[in-house]
C-alpha positions as a Markdown table, in Angstrom:
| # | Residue | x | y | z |
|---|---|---|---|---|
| 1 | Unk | -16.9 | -5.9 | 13.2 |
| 2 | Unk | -14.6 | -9.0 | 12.4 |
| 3 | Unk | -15.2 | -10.5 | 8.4 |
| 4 | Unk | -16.0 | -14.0 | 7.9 |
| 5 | Unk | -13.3 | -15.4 | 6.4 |
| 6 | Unk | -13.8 | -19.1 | 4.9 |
| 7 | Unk | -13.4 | -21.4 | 1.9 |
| 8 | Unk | -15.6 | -21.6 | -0.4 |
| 9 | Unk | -17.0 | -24.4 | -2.7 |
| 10 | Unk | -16.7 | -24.5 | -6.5 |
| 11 | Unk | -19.2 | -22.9 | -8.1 |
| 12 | Unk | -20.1 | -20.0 | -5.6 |
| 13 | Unk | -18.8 | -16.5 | -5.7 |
| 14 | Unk | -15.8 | -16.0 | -7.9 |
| 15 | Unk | -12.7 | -15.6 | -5.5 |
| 16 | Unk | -9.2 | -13.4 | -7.2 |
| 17 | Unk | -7.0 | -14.9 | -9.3 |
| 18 | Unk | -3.8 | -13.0 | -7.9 |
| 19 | Unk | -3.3 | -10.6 | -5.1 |
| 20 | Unk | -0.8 | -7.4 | -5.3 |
| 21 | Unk | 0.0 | -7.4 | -1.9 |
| 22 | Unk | 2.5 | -4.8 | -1.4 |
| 23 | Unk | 4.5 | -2.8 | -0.2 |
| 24 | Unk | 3.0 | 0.6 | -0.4 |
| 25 | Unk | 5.5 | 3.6 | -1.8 |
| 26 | Unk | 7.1 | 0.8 | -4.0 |
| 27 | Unk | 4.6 | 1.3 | -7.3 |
| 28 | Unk | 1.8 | -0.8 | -6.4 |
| 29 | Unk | -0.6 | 2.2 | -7.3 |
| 30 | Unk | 0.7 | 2.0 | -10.7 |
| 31 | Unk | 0.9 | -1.5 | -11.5 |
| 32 | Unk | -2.4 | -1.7 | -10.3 |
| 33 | Unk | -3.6 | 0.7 | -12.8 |
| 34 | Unk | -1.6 | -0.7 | -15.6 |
| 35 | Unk | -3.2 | -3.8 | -15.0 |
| 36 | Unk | -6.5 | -2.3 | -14.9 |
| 37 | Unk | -6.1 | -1.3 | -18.3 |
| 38 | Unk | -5.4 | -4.7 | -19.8 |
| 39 | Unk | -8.8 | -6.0 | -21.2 |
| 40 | Unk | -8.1 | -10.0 | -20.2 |
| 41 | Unk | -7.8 | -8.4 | -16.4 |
| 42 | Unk | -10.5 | -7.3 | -13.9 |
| 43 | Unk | -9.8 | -5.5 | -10.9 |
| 44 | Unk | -12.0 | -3.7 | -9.1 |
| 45 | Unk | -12.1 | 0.2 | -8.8 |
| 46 | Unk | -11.7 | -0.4 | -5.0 |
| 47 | Unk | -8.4 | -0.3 | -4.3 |
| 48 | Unk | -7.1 | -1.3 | -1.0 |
| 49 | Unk | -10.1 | -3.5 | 0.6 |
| 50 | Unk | -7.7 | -4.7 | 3.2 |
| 51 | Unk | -10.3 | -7.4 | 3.8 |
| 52 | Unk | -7.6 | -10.1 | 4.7 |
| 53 | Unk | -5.5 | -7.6 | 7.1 |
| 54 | Unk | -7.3 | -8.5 | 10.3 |
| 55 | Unk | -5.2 | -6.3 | 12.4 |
| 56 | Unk | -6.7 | -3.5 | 10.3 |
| 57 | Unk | -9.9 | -4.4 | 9.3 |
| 58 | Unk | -11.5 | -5.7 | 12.9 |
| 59 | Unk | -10.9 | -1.6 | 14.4 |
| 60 | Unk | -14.0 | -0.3 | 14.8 |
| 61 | Unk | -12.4 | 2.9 | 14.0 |
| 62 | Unk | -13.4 | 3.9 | 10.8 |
| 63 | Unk | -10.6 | 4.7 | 7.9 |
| 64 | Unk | -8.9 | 7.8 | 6.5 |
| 65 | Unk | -11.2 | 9.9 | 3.9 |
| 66 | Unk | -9.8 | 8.9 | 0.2 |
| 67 | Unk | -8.8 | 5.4 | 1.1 |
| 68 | Unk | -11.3 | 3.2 | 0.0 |
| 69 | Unk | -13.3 | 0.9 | 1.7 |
| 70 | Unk | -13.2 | -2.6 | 3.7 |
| 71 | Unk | -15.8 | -5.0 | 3.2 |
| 72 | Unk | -17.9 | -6.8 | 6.0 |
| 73 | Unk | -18.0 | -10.2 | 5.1 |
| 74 | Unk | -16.5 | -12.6 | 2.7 |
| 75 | Unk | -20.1 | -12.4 | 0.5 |
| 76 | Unk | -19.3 | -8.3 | 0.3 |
| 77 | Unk | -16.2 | -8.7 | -0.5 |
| 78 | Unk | -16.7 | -11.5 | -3.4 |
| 79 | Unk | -19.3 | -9.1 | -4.7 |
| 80 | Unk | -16.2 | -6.7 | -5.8 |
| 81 | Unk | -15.7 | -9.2 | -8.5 |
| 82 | Unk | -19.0 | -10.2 | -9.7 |
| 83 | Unk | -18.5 | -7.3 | -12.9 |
| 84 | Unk | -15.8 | -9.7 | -13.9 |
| 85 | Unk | -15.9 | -11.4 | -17.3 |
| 86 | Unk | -15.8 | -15.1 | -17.2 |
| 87 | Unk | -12.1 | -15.2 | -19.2 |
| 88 | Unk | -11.0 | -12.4 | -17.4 |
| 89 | Unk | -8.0 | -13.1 | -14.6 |
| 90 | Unk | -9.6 | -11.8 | -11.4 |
| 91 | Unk | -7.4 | -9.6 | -9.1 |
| 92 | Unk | -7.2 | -7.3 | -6.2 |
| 93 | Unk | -4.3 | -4.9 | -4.3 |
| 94 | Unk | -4.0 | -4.1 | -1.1 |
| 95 | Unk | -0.8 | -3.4 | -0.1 |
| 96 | Unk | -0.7 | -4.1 | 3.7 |
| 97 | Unk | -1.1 | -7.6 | 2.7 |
| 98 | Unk | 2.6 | -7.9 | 2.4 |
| 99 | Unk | 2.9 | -6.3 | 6.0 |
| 100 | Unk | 0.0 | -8.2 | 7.8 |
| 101 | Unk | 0.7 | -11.4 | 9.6 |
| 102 | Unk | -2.6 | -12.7 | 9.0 |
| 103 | Unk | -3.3 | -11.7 | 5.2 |
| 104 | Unk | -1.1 | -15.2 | 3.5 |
| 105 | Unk | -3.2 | -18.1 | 5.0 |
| 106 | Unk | -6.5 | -15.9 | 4.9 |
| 107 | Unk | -5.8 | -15.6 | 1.3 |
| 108 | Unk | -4.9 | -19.2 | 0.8 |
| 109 | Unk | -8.2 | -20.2 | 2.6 |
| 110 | Unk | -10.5 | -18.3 | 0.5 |
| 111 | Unk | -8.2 | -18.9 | -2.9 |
| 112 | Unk | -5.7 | -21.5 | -2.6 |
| 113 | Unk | -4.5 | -21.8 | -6.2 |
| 114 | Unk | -4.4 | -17.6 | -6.5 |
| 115 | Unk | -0.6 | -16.2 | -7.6 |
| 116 | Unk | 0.7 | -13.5 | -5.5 |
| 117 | Unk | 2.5 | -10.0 | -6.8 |
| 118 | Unk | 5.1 | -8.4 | -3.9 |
| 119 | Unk | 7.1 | -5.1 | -4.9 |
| 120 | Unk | 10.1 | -4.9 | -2.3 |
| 121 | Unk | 11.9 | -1.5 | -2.3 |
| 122 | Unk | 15.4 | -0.5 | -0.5 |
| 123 | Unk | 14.1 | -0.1 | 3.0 |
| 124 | Unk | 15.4 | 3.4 | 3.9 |
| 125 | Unk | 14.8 | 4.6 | 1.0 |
| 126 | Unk | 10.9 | 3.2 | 1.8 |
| 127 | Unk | 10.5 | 4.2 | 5.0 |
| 128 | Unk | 11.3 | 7.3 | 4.0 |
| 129 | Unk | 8.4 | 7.5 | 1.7 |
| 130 | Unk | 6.1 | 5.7 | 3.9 |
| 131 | Unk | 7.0 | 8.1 | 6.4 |
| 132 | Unk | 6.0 | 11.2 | 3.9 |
| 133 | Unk | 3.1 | 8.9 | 3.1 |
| 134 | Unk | 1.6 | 8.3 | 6.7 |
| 135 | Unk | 1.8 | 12.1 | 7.6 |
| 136 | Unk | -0.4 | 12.7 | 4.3 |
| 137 | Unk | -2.7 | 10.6 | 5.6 |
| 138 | Unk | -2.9 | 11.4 | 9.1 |
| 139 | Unk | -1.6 | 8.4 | 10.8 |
| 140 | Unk | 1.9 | 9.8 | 11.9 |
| 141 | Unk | 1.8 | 13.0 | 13.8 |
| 142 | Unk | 5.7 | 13.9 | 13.8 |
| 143 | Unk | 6.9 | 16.0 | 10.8 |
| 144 | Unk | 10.2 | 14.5 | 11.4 |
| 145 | Unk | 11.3 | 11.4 | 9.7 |
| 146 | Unk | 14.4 | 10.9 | 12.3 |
| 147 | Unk | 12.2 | 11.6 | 15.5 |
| 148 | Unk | 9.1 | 9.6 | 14.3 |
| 149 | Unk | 11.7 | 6.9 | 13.7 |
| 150 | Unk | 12.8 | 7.4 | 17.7 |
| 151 | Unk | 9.3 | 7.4 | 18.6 |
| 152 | Unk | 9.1 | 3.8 | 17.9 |
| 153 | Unk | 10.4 | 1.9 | 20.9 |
| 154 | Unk | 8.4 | 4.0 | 23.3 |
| 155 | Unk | 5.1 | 3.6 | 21.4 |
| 156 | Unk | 5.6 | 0.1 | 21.1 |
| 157 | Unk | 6.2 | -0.3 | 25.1 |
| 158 | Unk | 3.3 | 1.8 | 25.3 |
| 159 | Unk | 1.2 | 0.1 | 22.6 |
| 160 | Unk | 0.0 | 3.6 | 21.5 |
| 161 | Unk | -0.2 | 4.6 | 18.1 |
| 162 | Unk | -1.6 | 7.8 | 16.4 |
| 163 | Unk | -4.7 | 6.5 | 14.9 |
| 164 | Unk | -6.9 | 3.7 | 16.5 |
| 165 | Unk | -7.5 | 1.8 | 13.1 |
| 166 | Unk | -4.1 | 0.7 | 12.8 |
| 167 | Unk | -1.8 | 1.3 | 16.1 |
| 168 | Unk | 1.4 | -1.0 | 14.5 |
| 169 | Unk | 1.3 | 1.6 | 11.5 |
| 170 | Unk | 4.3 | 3.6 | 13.3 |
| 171 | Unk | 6.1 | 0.5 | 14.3 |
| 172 | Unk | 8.4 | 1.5 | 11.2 |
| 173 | Unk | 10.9 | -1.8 | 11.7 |
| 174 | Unk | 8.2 | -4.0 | 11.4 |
| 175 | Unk | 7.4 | -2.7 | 7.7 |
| 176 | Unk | 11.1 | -4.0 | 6.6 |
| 177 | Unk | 10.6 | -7.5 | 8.1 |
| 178 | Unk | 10.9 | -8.7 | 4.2 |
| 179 | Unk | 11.9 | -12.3 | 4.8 |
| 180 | Unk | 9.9 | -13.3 | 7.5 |
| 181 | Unk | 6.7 | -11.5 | 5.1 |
| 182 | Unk | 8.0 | -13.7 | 2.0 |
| 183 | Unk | 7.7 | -16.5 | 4.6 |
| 184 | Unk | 4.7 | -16.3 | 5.3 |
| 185 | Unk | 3.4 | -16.3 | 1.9 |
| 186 | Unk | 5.7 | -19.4 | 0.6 |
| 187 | Unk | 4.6 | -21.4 | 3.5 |
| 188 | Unk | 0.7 | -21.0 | 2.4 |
| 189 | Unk | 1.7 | -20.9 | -2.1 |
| 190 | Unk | 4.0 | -22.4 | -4.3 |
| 191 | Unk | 7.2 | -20.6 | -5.0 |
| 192 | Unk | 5.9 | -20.6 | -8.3 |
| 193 | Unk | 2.7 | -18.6 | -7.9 |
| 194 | Unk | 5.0 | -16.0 | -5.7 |
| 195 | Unk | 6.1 | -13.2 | -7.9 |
| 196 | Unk | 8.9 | -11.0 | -6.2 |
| 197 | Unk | 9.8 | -7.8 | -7.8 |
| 198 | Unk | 12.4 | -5.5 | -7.1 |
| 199 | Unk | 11.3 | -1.9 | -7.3 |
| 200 | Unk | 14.4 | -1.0 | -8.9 |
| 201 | Unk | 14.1 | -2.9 | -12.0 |
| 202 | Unk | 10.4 | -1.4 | -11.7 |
| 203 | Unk | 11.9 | 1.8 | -12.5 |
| 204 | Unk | 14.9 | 1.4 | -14.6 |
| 205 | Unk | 12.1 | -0.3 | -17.1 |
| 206 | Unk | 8.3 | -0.5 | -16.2 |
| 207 | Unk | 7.4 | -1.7 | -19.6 |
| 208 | Unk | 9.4 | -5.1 | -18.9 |
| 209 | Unk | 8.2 | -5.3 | -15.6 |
| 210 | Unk | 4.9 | -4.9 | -16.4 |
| 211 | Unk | 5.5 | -7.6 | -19.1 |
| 212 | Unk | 6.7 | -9.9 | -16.6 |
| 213 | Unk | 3.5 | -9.4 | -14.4 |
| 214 | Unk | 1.4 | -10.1 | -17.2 |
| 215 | Unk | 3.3 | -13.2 | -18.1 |
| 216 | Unk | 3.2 | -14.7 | -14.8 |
| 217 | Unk | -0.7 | -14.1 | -14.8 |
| 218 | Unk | -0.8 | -16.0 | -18.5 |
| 219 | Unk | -2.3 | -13.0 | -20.0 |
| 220 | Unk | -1.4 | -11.6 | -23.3 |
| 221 | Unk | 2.1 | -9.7 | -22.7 |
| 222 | Unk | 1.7 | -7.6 | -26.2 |
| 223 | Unk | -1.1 | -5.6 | -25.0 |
| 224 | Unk | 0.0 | -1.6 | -25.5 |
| 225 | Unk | 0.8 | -0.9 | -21.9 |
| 226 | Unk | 0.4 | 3.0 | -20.9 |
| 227 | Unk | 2.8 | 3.8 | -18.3 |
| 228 | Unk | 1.5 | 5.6 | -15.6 |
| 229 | Unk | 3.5 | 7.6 | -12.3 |
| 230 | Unk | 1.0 | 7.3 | -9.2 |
| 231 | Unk | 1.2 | 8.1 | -5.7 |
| 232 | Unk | 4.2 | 10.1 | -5.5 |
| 233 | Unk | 5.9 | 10.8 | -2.5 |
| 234 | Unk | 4.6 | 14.7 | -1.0 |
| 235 | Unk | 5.1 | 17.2 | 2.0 |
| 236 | Unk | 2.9 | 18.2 | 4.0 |
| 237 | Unk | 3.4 | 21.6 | 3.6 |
| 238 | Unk | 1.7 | 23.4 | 7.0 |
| 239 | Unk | 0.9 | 20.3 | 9.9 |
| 240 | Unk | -1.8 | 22.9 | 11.4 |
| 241 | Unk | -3.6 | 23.4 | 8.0 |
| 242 | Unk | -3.8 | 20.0 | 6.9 |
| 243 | Unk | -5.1 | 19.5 | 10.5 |
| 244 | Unk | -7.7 | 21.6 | 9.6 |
| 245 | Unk | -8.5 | 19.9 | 6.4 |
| 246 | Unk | -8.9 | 16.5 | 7.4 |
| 247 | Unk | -11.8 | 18.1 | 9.8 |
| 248 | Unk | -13.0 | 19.5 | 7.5 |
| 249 | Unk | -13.1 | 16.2 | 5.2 |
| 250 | Unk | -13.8 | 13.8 | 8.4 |
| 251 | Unk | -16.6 | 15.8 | 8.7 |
| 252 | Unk | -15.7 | 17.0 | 12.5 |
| 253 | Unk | -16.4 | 19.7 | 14.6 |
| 254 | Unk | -17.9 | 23.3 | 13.9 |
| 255 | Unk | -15.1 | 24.2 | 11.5 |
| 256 | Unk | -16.3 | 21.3 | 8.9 |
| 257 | Unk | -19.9 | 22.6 | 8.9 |
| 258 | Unk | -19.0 | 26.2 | 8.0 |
| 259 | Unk | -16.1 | 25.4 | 5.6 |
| 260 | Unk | -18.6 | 23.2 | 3.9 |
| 261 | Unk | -21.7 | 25.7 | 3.9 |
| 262 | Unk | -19.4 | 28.4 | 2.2 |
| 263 | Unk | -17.5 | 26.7 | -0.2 |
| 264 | Unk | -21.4 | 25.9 | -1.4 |
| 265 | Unk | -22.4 | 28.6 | -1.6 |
| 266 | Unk | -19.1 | 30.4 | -3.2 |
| 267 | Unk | -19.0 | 27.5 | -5.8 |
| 268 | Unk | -22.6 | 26.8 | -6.5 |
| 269 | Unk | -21.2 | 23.8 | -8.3 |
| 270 | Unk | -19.0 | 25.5 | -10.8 |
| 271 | Unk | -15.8 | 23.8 | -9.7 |
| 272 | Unk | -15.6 | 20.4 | -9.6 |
| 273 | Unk | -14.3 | 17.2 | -7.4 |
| 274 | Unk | -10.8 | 16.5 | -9.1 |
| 275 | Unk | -10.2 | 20.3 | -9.5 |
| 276 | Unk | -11.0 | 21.0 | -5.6 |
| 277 | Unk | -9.1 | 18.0 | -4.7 |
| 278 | Unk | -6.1 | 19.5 | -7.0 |
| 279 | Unk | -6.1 | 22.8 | -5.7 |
| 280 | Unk | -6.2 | 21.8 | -2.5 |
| 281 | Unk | -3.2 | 19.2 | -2.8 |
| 282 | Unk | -1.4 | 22.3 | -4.4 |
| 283 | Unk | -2.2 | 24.8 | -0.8 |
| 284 | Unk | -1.4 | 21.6 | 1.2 |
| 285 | Unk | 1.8 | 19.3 | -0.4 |
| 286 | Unk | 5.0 | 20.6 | -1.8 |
| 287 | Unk | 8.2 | 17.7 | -3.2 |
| 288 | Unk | 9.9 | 16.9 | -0.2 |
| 289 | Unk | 13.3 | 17.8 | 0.6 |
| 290 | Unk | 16.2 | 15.9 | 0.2 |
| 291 | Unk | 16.8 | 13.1 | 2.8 |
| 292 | Unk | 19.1 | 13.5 | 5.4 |
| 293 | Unk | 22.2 | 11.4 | 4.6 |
| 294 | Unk | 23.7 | 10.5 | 7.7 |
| 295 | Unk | 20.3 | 9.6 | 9.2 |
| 296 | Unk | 19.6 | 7.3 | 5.5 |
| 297 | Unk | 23.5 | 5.6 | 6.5 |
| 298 | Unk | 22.5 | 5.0 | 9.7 |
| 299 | Unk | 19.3 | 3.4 | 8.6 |
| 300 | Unk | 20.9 | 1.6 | 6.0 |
| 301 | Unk | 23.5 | 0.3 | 8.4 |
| 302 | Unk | 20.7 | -0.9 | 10.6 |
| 303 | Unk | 19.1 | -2.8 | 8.5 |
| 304 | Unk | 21.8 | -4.1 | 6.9 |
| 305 | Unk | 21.5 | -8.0 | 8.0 |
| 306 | Unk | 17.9 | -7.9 | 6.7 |
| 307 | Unk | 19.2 | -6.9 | 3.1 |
| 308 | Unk | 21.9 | -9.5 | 3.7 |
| 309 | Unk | 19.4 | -12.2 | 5.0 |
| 310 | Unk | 17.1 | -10.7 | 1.5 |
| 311 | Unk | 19.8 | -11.4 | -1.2 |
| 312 | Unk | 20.2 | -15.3 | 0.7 |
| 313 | Unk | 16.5 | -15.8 | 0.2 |
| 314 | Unk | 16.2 | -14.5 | -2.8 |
| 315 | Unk | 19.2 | -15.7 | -4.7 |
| 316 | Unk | 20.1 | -12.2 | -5.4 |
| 317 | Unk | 22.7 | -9.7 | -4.9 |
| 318 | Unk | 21.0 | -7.3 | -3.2 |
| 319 | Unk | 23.4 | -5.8 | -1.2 |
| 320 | Unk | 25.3 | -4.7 | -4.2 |
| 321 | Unk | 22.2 | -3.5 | -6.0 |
| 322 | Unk | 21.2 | -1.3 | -3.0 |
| 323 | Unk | 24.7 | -0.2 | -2.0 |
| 324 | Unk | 25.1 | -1.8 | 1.3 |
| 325 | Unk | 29.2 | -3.0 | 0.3 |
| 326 | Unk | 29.9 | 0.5 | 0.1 |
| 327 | Unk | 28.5 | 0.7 | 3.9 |
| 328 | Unk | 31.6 | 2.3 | 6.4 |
């Protein structure tokens, strides 16, 4: 069912102040729980509404268990905010935004004066973890980095995807389109209310990153911040029991029911939601291995006039900063 998506007038339902649109895999989690913390901030505990992502959000397929949830209508999704104080900066992530082709001049419809947050990471290095990412989540079905990454020509001729609710999620290419995605939102905000981060300097020194986010939302930058490491990159450890676990959580087939009706009755409630969820993440993930150099090269050699086109737009060396001079 397709969202209403319209302006509205002053004085009706609050609309954000700022949107953290993306990318995923590039600390978006965390910066949206450091902001969270900051008492002159309101986000809401739904992370990910993906309401302005209409390429996602009009499926009628429903989306992956543990990834929030999209609202209906514009009046839903203004409702997210309405626990807001009135001095509060008003915000929300979903970190497709950055990807989607629709999200900028939804956004600017609905809030035209809102600032934007985007977190860009080297692209191999973030396919890589998008890749690791999407097999957690069930949308990519090869194990393989390199072979999902061969896959993509042929499912975009065949316009095929593994999971209904978002067939272009496999399209990895189109994930690393970062100019024409900072395009889209300069053409619908001012340059000034676009904040572009470099996940590098995100790591080398969150606390001044962090800072810098809090500035450009005119919030009090001497607020303790307390650092956080979220959404790290996993492996799926077994592709045939983590098969079986999203049945089991999906709530599908004759294996859910029974796994269900005897982990009740072996746990009667003694173990908890965050300690199942932890012990299963422990049968299911492992760190993932190292990458594959030659294939990162190649990538990086691929997508080497985007990181050149990048540093242009940006004003930035970023082909030094990500190593693409060293490139044979």
């Amino acid at each position: 069912m397709e969202a209403s998506i319209e302006r509205r007038d002053a004085g009706q339902e609050r609309a954000p102040d700022f949107f953290l649109v993306g990318h995923p895999k590039s600390g978006t989690t965390a910066l949206y729980t450091m902001l969270r913390d900051h008492p002159q901030v309101y986000m809401p505990p739904n992370k990910e509404p993906w309401f302005f992502s209409t390429e996602i959000r009009s499926s009628p397929a429903s989306r992956p268990p543990g990834t929030g949830w999209t609202p209906h209508t514009l009046e839903e999704y203004l409702s997210m905010f309405a626990p807001a104080e009135p001095d509060q900066r008003v915000g929300e992530a979903s970190a497709l935004y950055l990807w989607s082709r629709s999200a900028a001049s939804a956004i600017a419809n609905v809030a035209p004066d809102a600032k934007i947050i985007a977190v860009l990471r080297e692209p191999a290095d973030f396919l890589r973890s998008l890749h690791l990412q999407f097999v957690q989540v069930y949308l990519e079905t090869e194990k393989d980095f390199g072979k999902a990454l061969s896959l993509e020509q042929l499912r975009r001729e065949k316009q095929v995807g593994f999971d209904s609710f978002w067939p272009q999620a496999t399209l990895y290419s189109e994930h690393v389109r970062y100019v024409d995605q900072l395009r889209r939102y300069h053409a619908a905000f001012p340059k000034d209310r676009v904040l572009v981060l470099i996940y590098d300097d995100y790591r080398r020194d969150n606390d001044a990153a962090v800072r810098a986010v809090q500035r450009f939302l005119d919030v009090d930058d001497t607020v303790p911040i307390n650092v956080v490491d979220a959404n790290p990159s996993v492996s799926v450890r077994s592709p045939r029991l983590h098969g079986l676990v999203h049945s089991v959580a999906s709530g599908q087939g004759a294996a859910s029911r029974i796994v269900k009706r005897g982990a009740r009755t072996l746990t009667q409630g003694r173990v908890s939601h965050g300690s199942a969820i932890a012990i299963r993440d422990r049968l299911l993930f492992s760190s993932p291995p190292p990458a594959d150099q030659e294939l990162m090269s190649e990538l990086r050699r691929r997508f080497s006039p985007e990181v050149h086109a990048l540093s242009e737009y940006l004003d930035r060396d970023l082909v030094t900063l990500w190593g693409y001079d060293e490139l044979d």
